[in-house]
LOTITOR-592525 format. One record per residue (C-alpha): chain; x, y, z; residue number from 1. Coordinates in Angstrom, 1 decimal, always signed. Example, Ala and Ser with C-alpha at 12.3 -4.5 7.8 and 13.67 -1.06 7.14 Angstrom:
{mardo = A xx = +12.3 yy = -4.5 zz = +7.8 sefi = 1};
{mardo = A xx = +13.7 yy = -1.1 zz = +7.1 sefi = 2};
! end
This chain:
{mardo = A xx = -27.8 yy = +13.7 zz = +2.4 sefi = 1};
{mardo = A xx = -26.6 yy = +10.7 zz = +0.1 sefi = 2};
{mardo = A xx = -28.2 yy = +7.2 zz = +0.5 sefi = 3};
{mardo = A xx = -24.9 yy = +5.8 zz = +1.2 sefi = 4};
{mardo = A xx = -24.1 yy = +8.2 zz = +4.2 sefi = 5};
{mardo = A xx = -27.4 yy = +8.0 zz = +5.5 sefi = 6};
{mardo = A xx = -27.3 yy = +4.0 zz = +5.8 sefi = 7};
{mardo = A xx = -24.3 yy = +3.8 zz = +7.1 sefi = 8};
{mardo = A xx = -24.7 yy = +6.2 zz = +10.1 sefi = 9};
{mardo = A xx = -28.4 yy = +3.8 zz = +10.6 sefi = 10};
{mardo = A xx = -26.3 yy = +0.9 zz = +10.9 sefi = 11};
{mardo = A xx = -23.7 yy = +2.5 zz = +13.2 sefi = 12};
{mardo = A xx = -26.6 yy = +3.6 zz = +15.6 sefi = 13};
{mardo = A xx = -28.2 yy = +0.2 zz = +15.5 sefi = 14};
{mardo = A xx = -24.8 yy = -1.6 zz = +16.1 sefi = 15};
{mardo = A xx = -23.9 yy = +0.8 zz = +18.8 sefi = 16};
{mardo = A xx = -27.6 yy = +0.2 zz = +20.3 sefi = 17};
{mardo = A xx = -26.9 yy = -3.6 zz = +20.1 sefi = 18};
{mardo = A xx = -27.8 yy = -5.1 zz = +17.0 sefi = 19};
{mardo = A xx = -24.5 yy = -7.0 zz = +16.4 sefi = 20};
{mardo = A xx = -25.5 yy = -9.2 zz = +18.9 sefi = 21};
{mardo = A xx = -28.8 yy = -9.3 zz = +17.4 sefi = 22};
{mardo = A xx = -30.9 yy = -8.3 zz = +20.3 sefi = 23};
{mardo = A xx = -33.3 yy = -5.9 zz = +18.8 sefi = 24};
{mardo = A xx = -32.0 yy = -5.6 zz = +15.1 sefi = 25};
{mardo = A xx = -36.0 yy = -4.3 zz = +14.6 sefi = 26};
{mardo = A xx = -34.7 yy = -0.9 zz = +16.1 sefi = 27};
{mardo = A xx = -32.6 yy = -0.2 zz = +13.5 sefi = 28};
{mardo = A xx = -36.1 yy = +0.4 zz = +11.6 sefi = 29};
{mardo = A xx = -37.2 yy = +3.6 zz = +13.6 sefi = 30};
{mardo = A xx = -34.0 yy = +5.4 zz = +12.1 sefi = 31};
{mardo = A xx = -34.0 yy = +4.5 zz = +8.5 sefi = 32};
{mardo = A xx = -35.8 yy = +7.1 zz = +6.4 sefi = 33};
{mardo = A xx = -38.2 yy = +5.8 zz = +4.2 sefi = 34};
{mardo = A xx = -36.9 yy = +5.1 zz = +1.1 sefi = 35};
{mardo = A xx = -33.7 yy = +3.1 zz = +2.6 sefi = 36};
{mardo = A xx = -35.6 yy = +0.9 zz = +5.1 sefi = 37};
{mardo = A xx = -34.1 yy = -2.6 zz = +4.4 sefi = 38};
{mardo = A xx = -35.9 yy = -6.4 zz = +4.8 sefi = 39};
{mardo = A xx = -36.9 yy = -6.5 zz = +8.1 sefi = 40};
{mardo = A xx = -34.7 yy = -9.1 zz = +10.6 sefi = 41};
{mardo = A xx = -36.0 yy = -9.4 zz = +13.7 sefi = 42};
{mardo = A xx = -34.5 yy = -11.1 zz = +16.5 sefi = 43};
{mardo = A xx = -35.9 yy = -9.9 zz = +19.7 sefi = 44};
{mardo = A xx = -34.4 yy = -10.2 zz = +23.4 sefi = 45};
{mardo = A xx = -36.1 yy = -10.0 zz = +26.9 sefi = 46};
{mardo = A xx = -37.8 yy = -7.2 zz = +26.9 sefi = 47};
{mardo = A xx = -35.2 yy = -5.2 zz = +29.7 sefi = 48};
{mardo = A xx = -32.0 yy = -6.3 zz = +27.3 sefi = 49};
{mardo = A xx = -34.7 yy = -4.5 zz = +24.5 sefi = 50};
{mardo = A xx = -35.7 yy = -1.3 zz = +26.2 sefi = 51};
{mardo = A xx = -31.7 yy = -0.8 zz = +27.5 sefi = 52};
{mardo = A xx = -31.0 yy = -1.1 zz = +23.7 sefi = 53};
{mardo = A xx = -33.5 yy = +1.3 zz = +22.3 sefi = 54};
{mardo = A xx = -32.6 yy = +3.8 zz = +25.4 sefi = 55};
{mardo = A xx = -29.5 yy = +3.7 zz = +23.9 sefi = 56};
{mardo = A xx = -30.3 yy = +4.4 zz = +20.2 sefi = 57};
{mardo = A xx = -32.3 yy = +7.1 zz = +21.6 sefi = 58};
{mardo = A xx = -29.9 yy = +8.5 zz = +23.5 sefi = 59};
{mardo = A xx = -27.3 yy = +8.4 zz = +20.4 sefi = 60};
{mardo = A xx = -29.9 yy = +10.2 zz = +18.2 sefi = 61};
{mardo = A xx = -30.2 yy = +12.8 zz = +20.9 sefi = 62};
{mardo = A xx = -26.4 yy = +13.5 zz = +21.7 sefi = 63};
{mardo = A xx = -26.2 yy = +14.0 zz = +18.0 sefi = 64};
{mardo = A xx = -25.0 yy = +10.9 zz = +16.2 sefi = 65};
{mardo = A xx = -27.7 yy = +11.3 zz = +13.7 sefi = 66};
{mardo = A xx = -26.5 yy = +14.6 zz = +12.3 sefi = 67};
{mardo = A xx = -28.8 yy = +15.1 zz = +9.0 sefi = 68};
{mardo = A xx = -32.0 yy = +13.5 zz = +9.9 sefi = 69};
{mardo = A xx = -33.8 yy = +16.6 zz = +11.0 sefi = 70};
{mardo = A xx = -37.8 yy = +18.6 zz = +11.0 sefi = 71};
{mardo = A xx = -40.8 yy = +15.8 zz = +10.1 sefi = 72};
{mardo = A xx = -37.7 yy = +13.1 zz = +9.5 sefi = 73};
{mardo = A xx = -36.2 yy = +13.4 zz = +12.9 sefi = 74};
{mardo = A xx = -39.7 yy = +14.1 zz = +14.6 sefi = 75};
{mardo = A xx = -40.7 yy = +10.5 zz = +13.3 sefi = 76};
{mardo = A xx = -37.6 yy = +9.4 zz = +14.4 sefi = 77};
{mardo = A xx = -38.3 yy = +9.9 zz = +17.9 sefi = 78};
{mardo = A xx = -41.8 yy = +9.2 zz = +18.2 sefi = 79};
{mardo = A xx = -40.9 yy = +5.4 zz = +17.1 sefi = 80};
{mardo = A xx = -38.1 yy = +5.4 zz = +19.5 sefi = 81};
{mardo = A xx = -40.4 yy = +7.0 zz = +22.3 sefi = 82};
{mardo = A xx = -43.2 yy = +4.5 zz = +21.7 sefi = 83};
{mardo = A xx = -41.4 yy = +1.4 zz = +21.7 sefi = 84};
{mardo = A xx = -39.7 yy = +3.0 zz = +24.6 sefi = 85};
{mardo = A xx = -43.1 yy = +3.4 zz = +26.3 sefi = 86};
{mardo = A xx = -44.1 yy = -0.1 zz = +25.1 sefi = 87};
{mardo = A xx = -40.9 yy = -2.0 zz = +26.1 sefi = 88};
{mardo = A xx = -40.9 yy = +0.2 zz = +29.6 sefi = 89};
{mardo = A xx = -44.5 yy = -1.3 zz = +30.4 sefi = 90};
{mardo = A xx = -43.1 yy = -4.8 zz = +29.7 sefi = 91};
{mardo = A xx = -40.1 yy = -4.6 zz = +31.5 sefi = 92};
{mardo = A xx = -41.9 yy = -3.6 zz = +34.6 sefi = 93};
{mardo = A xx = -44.9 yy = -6.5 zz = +34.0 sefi = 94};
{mardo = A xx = -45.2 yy = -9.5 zz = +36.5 sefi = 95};
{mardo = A xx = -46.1 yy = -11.3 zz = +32.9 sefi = 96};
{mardo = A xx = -44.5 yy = -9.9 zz = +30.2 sefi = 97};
{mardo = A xx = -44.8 yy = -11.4 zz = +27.1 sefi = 98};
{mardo = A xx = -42.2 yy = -13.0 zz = +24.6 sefi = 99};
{mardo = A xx = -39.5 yy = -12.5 zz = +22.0 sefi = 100};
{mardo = A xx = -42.0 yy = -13.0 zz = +19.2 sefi = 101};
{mardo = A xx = -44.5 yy = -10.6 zz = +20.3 sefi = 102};
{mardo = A xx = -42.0 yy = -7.8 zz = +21.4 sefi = 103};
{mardo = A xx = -40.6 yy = -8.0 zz = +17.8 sefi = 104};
{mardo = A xx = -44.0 yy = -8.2 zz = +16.1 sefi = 105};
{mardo = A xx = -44.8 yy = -4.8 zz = +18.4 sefi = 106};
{mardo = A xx = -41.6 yy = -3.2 zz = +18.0 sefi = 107};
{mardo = A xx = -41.2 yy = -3.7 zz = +14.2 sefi = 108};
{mardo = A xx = -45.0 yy = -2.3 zz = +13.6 sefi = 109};
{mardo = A xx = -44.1 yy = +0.7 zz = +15.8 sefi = 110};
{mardo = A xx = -41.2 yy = +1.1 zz = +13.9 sefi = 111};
{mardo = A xx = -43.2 yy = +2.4 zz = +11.2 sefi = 112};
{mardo = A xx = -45.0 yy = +5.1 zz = +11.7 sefi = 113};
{mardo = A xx = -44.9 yy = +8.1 zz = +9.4 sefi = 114};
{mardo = A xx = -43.3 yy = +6.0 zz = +7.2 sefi = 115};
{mardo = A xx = -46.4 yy = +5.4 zz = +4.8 sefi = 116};
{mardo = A xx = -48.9 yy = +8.4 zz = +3.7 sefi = 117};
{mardo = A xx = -51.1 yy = +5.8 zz = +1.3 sefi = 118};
{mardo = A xx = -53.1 yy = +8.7 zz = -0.1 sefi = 119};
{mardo = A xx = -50.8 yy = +10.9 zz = -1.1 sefi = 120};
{mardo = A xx = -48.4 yy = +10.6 zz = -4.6 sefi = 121};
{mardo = A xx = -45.0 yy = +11.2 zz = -5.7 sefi = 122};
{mardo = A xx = -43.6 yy = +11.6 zz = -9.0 sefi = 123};
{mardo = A xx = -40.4 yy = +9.6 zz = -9.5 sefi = 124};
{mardo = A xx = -36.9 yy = +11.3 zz = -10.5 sefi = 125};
{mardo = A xx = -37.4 yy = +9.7 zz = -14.0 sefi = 126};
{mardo = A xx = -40.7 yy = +10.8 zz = -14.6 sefi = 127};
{mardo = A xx = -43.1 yy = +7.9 zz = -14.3 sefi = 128};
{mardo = A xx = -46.2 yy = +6.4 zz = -12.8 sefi = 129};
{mardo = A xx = -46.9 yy = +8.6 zz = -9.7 sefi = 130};
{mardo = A xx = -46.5 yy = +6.2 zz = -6.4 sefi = 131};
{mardo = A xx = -47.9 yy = +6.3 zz = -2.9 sefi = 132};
{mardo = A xx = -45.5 yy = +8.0 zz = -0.3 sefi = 133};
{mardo = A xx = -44.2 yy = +4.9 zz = +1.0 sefi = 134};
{mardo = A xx = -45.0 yy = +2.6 zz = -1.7 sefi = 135};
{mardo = A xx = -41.7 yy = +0.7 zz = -1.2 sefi = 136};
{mardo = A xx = -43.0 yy = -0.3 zz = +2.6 sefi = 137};
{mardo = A xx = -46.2 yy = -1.2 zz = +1.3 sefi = 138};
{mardo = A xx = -44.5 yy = -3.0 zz = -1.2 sefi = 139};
{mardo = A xx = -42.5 yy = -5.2 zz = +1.2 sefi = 140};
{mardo = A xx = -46.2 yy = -5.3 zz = +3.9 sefi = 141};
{mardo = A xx = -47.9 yy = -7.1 zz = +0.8 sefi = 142};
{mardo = A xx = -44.8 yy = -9.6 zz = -0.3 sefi = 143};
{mardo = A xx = -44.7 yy = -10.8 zz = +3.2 sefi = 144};
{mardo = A xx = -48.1 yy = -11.4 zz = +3.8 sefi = 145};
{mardo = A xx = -49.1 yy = -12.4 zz = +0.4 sefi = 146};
{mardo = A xx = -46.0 yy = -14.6 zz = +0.1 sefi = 147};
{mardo = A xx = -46.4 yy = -16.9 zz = -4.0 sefi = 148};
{mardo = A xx = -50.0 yy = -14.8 zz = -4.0 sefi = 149};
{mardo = A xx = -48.5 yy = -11.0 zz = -4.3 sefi = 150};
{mardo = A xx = -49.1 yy = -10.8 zz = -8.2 sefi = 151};
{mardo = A xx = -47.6 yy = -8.3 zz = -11.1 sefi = 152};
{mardo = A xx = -51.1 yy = -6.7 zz = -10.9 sefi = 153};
{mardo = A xx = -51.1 yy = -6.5 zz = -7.2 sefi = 154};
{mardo = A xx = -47.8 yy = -5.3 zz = -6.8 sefi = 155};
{mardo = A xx = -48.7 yy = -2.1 zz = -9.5 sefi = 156};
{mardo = A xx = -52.1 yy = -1.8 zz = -7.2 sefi = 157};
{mardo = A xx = -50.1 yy = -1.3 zz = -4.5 sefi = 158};
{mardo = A xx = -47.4 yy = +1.1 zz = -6.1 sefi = 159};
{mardo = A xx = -49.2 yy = +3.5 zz = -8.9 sefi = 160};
{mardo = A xx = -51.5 yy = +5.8 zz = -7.2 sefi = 161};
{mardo = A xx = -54.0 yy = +6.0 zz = -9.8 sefi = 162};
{mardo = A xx = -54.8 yy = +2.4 zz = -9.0 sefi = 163};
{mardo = A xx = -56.8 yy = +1.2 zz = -6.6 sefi = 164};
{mardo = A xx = -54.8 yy = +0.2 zz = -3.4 sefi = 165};
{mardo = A xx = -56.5 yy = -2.9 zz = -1.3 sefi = 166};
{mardo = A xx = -57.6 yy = -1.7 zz = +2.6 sefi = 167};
{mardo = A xx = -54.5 yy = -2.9 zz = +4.0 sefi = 168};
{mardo = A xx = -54.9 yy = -3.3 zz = +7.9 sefi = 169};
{mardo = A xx = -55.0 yy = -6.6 zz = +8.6 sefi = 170};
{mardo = A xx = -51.8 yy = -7.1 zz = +5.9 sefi = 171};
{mardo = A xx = -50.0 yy = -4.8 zz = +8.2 sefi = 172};
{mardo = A xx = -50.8 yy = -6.4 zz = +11.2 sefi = 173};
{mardo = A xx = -49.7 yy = -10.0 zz = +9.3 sefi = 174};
{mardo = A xx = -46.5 yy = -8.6 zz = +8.2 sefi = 175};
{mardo = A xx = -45.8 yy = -7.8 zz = +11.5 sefi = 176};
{mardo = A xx = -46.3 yy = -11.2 zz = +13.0 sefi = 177};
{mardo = A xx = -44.6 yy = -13.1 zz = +10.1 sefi = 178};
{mardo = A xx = -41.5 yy = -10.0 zz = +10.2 sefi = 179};
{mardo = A xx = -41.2 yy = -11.3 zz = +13.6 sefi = 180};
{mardo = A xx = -41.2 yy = -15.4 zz = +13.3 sefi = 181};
{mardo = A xx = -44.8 yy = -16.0 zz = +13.6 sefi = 182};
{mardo = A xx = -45.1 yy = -19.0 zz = +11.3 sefi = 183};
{mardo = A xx = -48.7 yy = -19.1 zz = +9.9 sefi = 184};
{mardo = A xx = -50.8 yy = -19.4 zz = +6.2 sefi = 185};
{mardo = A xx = -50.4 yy = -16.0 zz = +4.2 sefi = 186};
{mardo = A xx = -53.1 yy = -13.5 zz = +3.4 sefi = 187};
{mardo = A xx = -55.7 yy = -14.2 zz = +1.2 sefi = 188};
{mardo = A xx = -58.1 yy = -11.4 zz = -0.3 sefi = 189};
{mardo = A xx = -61.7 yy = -11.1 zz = +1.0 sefi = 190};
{mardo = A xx = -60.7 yy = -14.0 zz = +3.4 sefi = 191};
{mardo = A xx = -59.3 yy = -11.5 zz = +6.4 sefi = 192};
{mardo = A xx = -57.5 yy = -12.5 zz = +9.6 sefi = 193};
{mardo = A xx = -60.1 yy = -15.0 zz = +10.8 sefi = 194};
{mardo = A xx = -58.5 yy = -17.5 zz = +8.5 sefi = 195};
{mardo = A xx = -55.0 yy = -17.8 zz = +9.7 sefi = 196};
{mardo = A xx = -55.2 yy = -17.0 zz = +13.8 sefi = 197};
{mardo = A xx = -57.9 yy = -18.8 zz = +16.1 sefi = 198};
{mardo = A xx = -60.0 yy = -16.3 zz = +18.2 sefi = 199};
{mardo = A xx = -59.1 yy = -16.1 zz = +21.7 sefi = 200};
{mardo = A xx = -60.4 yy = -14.2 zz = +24.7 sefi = 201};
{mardo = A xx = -57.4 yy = -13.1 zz = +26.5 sefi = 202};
{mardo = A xx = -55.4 yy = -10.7 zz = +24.6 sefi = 203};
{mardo = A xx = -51.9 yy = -10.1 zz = +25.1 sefi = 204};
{mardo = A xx = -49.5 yy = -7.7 zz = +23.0 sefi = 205};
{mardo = A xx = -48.6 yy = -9.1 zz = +19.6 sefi = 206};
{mardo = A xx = -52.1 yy = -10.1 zz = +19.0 sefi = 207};
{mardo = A xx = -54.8 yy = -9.0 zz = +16.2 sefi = 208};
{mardo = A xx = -57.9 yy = -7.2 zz = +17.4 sefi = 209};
{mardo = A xx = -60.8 yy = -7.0 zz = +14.8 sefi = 210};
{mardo = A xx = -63.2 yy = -4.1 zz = +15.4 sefi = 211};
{mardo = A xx = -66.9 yy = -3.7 zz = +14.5 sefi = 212};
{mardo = A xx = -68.5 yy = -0.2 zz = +13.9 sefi = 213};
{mardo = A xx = -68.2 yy = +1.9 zz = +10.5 sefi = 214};
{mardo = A xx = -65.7 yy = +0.0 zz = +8.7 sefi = 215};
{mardo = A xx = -63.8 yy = -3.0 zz = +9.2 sefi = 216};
{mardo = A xx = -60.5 yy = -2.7 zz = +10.5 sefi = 217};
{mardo = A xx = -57.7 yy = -5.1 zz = +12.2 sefi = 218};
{mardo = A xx = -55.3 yy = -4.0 zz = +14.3 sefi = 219};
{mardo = A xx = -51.8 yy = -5.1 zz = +16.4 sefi = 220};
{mardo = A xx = -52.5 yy = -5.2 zz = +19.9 sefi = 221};
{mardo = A xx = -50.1 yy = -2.9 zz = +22.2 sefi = 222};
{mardo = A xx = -52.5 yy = -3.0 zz = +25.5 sefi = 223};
{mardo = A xx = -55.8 yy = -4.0 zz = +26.6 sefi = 224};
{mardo = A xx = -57.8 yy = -2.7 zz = +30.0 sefi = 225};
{mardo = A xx = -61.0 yy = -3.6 zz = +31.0 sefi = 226};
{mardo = A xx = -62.2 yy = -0.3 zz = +29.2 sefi = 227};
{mardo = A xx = -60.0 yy = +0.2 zz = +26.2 sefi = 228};
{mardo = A xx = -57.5 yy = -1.0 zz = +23.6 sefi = 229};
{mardo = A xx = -54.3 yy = +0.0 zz = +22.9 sefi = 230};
{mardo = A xx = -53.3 yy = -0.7 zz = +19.1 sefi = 231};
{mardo = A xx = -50.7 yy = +0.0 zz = +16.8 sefi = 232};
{mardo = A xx = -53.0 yy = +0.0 zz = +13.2 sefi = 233};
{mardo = A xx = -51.7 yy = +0.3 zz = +9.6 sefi = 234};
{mardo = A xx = -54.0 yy = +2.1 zz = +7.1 sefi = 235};
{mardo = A xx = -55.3 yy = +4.4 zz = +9.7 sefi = 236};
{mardo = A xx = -56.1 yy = +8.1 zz = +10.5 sefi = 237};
{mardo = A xx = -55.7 yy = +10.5 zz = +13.4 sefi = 238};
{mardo = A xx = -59.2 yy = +10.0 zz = +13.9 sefi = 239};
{mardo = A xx = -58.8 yy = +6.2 zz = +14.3 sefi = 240};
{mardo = A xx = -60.9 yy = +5.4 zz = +10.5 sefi = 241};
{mardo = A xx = -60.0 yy = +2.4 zz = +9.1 sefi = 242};
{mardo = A xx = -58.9 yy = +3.5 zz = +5.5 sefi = 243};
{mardo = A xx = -56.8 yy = +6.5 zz = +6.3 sefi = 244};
{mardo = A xx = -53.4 yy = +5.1 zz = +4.6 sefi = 245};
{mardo = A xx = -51.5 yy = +5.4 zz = +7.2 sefi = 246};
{mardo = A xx = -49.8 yy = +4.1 zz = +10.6 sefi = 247};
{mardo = A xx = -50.3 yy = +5.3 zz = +14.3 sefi = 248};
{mardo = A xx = -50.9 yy = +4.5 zz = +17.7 sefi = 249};
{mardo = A xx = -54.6 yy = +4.3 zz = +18.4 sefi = 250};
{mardo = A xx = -57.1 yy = +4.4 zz = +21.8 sefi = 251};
{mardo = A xx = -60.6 yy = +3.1 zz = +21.4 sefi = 252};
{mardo = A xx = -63.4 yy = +1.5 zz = +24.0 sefi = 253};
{mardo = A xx = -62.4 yy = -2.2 zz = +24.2 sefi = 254};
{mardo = A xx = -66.7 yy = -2.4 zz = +23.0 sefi = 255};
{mardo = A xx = -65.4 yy = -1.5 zz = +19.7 sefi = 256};
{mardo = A xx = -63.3 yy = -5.0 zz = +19.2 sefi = 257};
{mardo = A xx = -65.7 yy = -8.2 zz = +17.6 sefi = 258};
{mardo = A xx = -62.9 yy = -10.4 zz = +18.4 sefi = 259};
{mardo = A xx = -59.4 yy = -11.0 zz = +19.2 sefi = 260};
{mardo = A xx = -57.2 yy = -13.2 zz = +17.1 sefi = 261};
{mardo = A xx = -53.5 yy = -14.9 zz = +18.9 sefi = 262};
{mardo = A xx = -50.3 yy = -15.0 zz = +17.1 sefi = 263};
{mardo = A xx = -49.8 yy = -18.1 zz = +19.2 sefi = 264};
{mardo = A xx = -52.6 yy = -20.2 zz = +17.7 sefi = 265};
{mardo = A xx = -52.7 yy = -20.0 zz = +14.1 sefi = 266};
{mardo = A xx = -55.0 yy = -21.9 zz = +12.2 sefi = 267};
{mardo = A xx = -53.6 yy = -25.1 zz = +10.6 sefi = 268};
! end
């Protein structure tokens, strides 16, 4: 299927689904394949106006309208349709839900899962360097976090798989917040997420959880019970490691997280 065909049928969906009038233009992200997954744009409704929109974009990928997107593609497809259905769903239905900001900082890092495999190579058409499988969305997690800082050499770290790629978890979870409005300092190597959001001690979706254990790892917050947390992670496994290269929904005891970190209060 040509590029051109492929991004115009995305755009169709996400119009259809309600991203002229720019309530969940984030959507459009869960049906893009992933080498034609534009700048991000997020502009996030209520959370009901959301989850009637993404039921729709569902329900035109499942009548059909996205005739070509089919096997691992279309299975990816409607996992990141299903989860921010799930996520939206909860928010709908809560007696607090929380705002625009954080339903598009959720919604837009649910939006990519599958759409990274860090570990993993490529050889482009013209024969060069071999890239990451999803190079290009790391590519864009690393300019938005890193802002005047993402370098010439840190751009080719991030793209050529024979380099070494930075552990990019807590660049994930920032490109999220910042794709979403969150106005707050860019990331800094070796300084981590405790220099840009103030700790807080009552979690809400859109926040950054940082967990202790093997490995440091920082994570978007979906959901939090008195027992566990609900996360969407970048540079994760299906085991839940913290340098697995890719993205997924994670479970873990809520003893695992050292501290949480709000989107609301960023350091100054």
């Amino acid at each position: 299927m040509g590029d051109t065909r492929a991004a115009a049928r995305v755009f169709e969906l996400g119009n259809a689904a309600g991203g002229e009038n720019g309530l969940v233009d984030w959507a459009e992200l869960a049906l893009i394949p992933q080498a034609l997954v534009p700048p991000v744009a997020v502009q996030a409704g209520d959370a009901a106006s959301a989850l009637a929109a993404v039921r729709a974009l569902a329900q035109n990928v499942a009548t059909g309208a996205s005739t070509g997107l089919v096997g691992a593609e279309r299975a990816q497809i409607d996992e990141r349709l299903a989860r921010m259905t799930d996520f939206l769903s909860a928010q709908a239905a809560s007696a607090q839900p929380v705002n625009g900001t954080r339903l598009g900082a959720v919604c837009v890092a649910l939006s990519q899962i599958g759409q990274v495999s860090a570990k993993e190579a490529v050889t482009p058409p013209d024969g060069g360097l071999r890239t990451r499988v999803g190079a290009d969305r790391l590519d864009e997690y690393f300019s938005v976090s890193f802002g005047d800082a993402y370098t010439a050499a840190l751009k080719a770290s991030v793209r050529q798989a024979s380099l070494e790629l930075p552990s990019w978890c807590g660049i994930f979870a920032l490109w999220a917040l910042k794709s979403a409005g969150v106005a707050c300092k860019s990331w800094h190597l070796g300084s981590g997420i405790a220099a840009i959001l103030k700790p807080t001690t009552a979690p809400v979706a859109g926040d950054v959880a940082f967990l202790n254990g093997a490995g440091m790892h920082m994570c978007l917050v979906l959901e939090t019970t008195p027992d566990e947390l609900v996360s969407i992670d970048g540079n994760t496994d299906a085991d839940g490691g913290p340098t697995g290269g890719e993205i997924g929904v994670k479970r873990r005891p809520i003893s695992r997280v050292q501290a949480f970190y709000s989107q609301s209060d960023p350091v100054v």
